[in-house]
C-alpha positions as CSV (number, residue, x, y, z in Angstrom):
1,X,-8.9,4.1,25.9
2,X,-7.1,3.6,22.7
3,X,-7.7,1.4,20.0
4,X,-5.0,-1.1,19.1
5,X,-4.6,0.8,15.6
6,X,-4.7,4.4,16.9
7,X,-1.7,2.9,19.0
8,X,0.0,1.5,16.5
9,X,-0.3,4.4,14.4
10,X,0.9,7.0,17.4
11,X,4.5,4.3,18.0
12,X,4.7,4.4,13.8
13,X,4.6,8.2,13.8
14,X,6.8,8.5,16.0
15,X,9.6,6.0,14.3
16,X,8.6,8.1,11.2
17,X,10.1,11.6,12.6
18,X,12.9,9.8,14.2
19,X,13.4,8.3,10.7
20,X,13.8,11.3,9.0
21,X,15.8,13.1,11.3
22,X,18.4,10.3,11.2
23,X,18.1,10.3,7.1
24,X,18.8,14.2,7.5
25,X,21.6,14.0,9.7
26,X,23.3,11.2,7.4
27,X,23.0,12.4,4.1
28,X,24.5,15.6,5.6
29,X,27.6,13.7,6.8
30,X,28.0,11.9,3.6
31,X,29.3,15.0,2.0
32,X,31.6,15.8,4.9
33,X,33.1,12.1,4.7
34,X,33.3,12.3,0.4
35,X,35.3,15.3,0.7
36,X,37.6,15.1,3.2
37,X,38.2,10.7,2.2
38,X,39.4,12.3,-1.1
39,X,41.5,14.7,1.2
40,X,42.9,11.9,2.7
41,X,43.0,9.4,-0.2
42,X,41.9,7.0,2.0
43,X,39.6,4.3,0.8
44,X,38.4,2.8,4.0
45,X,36.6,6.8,4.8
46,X,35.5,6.4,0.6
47,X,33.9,2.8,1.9
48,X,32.4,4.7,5.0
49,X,30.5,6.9,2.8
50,X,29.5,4.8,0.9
51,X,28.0,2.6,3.0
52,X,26.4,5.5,4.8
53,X,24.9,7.0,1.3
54,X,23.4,3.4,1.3
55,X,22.0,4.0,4.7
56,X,20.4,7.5,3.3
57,X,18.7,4.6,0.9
58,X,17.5,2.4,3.7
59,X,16.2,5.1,5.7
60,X,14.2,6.9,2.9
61,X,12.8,3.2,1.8
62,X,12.2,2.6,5.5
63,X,10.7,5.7,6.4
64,X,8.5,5.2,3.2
65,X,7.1,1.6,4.2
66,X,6.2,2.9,7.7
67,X,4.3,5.5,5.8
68,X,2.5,3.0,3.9
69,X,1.9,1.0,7.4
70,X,-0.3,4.0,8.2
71,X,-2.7,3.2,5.4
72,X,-5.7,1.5,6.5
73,X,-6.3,-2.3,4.8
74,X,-9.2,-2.0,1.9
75,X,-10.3,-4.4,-0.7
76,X,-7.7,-5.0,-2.9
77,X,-5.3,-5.3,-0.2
78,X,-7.3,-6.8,3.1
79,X,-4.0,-7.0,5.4
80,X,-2.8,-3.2,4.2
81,X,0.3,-2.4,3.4
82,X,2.8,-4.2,6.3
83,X,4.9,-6.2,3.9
84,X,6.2,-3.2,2.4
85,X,8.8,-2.4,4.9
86,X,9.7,-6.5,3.7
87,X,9.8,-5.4,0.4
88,X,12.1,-3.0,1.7
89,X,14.6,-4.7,4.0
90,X,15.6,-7.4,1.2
91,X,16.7,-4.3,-1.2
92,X,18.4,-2.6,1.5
93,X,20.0,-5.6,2.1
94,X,20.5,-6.7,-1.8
95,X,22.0,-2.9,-1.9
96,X,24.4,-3.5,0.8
97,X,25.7,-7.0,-0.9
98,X,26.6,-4.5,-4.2
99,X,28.2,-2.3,-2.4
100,X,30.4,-4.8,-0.7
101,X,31.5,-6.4,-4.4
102,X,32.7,-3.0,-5.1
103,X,34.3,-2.7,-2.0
104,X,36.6,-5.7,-2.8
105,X,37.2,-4.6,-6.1
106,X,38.8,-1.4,-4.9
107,X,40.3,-3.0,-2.1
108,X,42.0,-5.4,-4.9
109,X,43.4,-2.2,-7.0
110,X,44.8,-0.4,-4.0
111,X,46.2,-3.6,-2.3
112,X,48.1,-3.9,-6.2
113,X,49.3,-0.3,-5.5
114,X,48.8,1.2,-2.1
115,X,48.5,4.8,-2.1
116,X,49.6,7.1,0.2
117,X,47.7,8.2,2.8
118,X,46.9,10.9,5.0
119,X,46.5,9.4,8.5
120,X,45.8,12.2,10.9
121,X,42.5,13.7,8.7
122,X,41.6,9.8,7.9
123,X,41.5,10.0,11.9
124,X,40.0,12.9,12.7
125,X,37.1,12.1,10.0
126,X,36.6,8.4,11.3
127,X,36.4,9.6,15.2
128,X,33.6,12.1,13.8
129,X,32.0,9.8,12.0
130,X,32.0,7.2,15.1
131,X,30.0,9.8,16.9
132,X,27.0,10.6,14.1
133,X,26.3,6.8,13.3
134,X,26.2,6.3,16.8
135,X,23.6,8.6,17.5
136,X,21.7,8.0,14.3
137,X,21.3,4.3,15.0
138,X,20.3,5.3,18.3
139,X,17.5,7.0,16.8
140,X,16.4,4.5,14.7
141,X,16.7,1.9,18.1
142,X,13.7,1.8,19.1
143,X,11.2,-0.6,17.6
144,X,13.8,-1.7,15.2
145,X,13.4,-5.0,17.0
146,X,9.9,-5.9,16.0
147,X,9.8,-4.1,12.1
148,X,12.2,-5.9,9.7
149,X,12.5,-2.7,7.7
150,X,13.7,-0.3,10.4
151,X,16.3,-3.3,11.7
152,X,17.7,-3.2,8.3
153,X,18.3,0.5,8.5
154,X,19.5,0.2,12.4
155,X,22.1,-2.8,11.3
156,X,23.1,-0.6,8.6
157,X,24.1,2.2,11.0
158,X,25.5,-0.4,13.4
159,X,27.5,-1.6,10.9
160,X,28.9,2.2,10.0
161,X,30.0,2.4,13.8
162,X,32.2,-0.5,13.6
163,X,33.7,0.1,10.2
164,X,34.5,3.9,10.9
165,X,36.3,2.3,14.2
166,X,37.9,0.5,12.1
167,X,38.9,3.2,9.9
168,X,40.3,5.2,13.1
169,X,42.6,1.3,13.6
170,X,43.5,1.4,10.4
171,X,44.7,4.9,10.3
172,X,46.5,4.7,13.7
173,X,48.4,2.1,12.6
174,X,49.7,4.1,9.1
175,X,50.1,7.3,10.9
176,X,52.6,5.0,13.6
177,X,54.2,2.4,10.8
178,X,53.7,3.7,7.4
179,X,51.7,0.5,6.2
180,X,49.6,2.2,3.5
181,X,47.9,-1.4,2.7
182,X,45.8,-1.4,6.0
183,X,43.7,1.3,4.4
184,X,42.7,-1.6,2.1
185,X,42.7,-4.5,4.8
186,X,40.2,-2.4,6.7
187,X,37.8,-2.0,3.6
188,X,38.1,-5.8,3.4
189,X,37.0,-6.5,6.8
190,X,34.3,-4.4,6.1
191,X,33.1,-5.1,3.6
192,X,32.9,-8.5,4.9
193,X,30.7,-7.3,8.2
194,X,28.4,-5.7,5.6
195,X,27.7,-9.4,3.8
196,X,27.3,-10.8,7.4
197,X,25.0,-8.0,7.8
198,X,23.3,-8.1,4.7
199,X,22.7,-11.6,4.5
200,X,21.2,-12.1,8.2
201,X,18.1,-9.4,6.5
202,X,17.3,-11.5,3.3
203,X,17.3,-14.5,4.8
204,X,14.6,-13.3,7.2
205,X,13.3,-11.3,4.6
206,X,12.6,-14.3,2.3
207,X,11.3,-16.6,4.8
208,X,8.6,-14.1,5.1
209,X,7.8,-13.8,1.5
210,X,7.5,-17.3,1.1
211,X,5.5,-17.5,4.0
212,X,7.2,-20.0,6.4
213,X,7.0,-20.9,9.9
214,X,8.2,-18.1,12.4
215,X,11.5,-19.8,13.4
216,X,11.5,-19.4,17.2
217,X,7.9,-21.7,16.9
218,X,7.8,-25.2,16.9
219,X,5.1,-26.5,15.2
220,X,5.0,-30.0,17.2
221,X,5.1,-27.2,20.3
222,X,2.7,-25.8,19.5
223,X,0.3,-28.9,18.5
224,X,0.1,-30.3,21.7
225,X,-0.6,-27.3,23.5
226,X,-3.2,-26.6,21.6
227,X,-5.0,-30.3,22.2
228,X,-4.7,-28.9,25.7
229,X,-7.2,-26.5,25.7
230,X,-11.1,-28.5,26.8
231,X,-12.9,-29.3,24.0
232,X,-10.5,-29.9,21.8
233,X,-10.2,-33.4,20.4
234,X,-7.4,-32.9,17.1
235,X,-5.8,-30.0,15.1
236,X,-5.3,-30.9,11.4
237,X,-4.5,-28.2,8.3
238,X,-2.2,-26.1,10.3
239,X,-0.8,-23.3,9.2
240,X,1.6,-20.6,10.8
241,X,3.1,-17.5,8.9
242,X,3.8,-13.8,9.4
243,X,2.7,-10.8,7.8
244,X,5.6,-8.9,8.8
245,X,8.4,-9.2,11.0
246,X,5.7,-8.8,14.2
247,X,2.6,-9.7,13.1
248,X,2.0,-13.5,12.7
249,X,-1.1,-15.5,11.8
250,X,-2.4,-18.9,12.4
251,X,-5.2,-21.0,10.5
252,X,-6.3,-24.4,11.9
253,X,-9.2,-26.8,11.7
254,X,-10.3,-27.6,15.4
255,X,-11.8,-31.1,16.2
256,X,-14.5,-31.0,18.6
257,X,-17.2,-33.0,20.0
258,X,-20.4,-32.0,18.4
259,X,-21.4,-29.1,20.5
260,X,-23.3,-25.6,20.1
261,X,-22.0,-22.9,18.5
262,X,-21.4,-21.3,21.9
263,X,-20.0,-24.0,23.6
264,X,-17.5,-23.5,20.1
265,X,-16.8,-19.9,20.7
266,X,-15.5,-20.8,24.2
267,X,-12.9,-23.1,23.0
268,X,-11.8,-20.3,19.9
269,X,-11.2,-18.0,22.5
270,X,-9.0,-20.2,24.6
271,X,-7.2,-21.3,21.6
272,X,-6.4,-17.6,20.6
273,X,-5.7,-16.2,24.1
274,X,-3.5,-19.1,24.3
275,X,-1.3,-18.9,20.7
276,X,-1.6,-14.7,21.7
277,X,0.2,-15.2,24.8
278,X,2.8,-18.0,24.0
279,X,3.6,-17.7,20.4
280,X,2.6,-14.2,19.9
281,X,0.2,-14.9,17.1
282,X,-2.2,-11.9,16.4
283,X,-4.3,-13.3,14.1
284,X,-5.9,-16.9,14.1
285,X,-7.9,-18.6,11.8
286,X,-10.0,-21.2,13.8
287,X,-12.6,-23.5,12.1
288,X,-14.2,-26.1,14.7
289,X,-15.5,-29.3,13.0
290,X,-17.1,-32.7,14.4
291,X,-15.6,-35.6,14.9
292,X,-16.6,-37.4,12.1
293,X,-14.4,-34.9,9.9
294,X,-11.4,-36.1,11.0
295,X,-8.2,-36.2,7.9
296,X,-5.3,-38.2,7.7
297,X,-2.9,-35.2,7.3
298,X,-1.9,-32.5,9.8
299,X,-0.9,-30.0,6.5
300,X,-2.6,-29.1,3.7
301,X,-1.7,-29.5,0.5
302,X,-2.4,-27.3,-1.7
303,X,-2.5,-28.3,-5.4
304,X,-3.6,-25.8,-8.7
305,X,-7.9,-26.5,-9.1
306,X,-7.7,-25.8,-12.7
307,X,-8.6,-29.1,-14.5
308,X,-6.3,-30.4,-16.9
309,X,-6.5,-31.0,-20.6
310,X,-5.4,-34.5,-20.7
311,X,-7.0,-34.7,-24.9
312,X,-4.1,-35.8,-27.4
C-alpha cells in the first residue's frame, strides 16, 4: 500500500505534465493570436493574447511551485515547500490586475478613435482561440480545486474562454453593423472579468499568508464538537490555519480530568479523527492538561518576549 506522500507525489506529477503540456500549447497560440490581432487591428484579439501570454506566466510559476511541492520538508523549512504555489497564485493574480489597467487604457485610446476593423479574421481567430483555452483549462481541471496555484492558472484559462467568446460577439456585431467601438466595449468587459477574477485569488491568497481561519469553519462549530468527544472537559488557545489551499492545521490545549497518558492518547485520537473528518484538518496540534490549568481566554495572545528598555 502506498504512503500518503508517495500518493501525493504520483497526483502532483501528474498535474506537472499536464501543466506543461497546457503551457506549450499556450505560448504556441500566443503567436498565432499577436499576429493575426495586428492583421485584424482588433484590440479585443491584442487583449486575448495578452491575457493568454499572462497565462504562459501562471502556468510556468504554477508548474514551478508543484515542483517545489515535490521537495521533501528538512530543517530550515519543517512544512516543505507548499506555500510556494501561494506565493504564486497572488503574483498571477497581481499580474492579471496589471494587465487589466492596461487594458482600459487602450480601451480609452481606441474608444477616442475607433479603428477599423477586420471582422471576419477577428472571427475566425476568436472561434480558434475558444477551442485551445477550452482544452487547456481542461487540462489544468483537475485538482485545481484543492491547490490555490493551479486554480489561479485554471481561472486564468476560464477567463480566456469567455473573453475570446466575447471577442467572436464583438466581431459579429462589426462585421453585421459597422460599430468599430465594440472592439473596445469588449476589452472593457474583459478586462473587468479579469479583476473579478484576479481579485477572488489574492483575497484567498492573503488570508493564507496571514494565517486566518479557513472560511467555510466556524470556530464556535467547531468548539463544541470538540467538548463532545469523552474526556474532554474545555478547549482554550485555539488555533486554526492552512498551509496551503488543502492542507489545514489545528493547535489546541485539551482540558481533561487527570488521567494516564493512555487514557490521553485515546481522547487525541478522537479529537483528530473527528476535526479529519468534519473540517478536513490534516494536521492537529493537541496538548491535554488538568483541570487545574484552566485560562480565562479561548485565544492566545501572542505578544513580542523581548523585554523592554523602559531607562530614560
Amino acid at each position: 500500500m502506498k504512503s500518503s506522500h508517495s500518493h501525493f507525489n504520483d497526483q502532483t506529477n501528474h498535474a506537472i505534465r499536464r501543466l506543461a503540456l497546457s503551457l506549450g500549447i499556450t505560448l504556441a497560440f500566443v503567436f498565432v493570436e499577436v499576429i493575426y490581432g495586428l492583421l485584424a487591428n482588433s484590440l479585443a484579439l491584442l487583449t486575448d493574447a495578452a491575457h493568454n501570454f499572462t497565462d504562459v506566466l501562471a502556468l510556468g510559476l504554477s508548474w514551478w511551485a508543484l515542483r517545489l511541492a515535490t521537495r521533501p520538508s528538512h530543517a530550515r523549512r519543517t512544512y516543505g515547500n507548499h506555500r510556494a504555489g501561494i506565493l504564486v497564485a497572488l503574483v498571477n493574480s497581481t499580474t492579471l490586475v496589471i494587465i487589466a489597467i492596461g487594458i482600459f487604457y487602450e480601451a480609452y485610446r481606441r474608444f477616442l478613435a475607433p479603428p477599423e476593423i477586420r471582422a471576419g479574421l477577428m472571427i475566425t481567430v476568436g472561434v480558434l482561440a475558444v477551442f485551445v483555452n477550452l482544452a487547456t483549462a481542461l487540462l489544468v481541471r483537475q485538482g485545481s480545486q484543492h491547490d490555490l496555484s493551479m486554480r489561479s492558472a485554471f481561472v486564468h484559462l476560464m477567463g480566456d474562454v469567455l473573453s475570446t467568446l466575447g471577442a467572436v460577439i464583438g466581431g459579429v456585431i462589426i462585421l453585421y453593423t459597422g460599430l468599430n467601438w465594440i472592439d473596445p466595449l469588449v476589452s472593457v468587459l474583459i478586462g473587468f472579468l479579469i479583476l473579478w477574477n484576479a481579485w477572488g485569488i489574492i483575497r484567498e491568497a492573503i488570508d493564507i499568508l496571514m494565517e486566518a481561519t479557513p472560511s467555510d469553519i466556524d470556530i464556535d462549530s467547531m468548539l463544541l464538537d470538540l467538548q463532545t468527544v469523552k474526556g474532554v472537559r474545555g478547549v482554550h488557545d485555539l488555533h486554526v490555519w492552512s498551509i496551503n489551499q488543502s492542507m489545514r492545521t489545528l493547535s489546541a490545549h485539551i482540558l481533561t480530568e487527570d488521567i494516564s497518558i493512555s487514557s490521553g492518547v485515546a481522547i487525541q485520537e478522537d479529537l483528530a479523527d473527528l476535526l479529519s473528518r468534519k473540517y478536513r484538518v490534516s494536521h492537529a496540534t493537541l496538548q491535554l492538561e488538568c483541570e487545574g490549568c484552566n485560562p480565562s481566554v479561548l485565544y492566545c495572545e501572542l505578544t513580542d518576549q523581548t523585554p523592554l528598555n523602559l531607562n530614560l
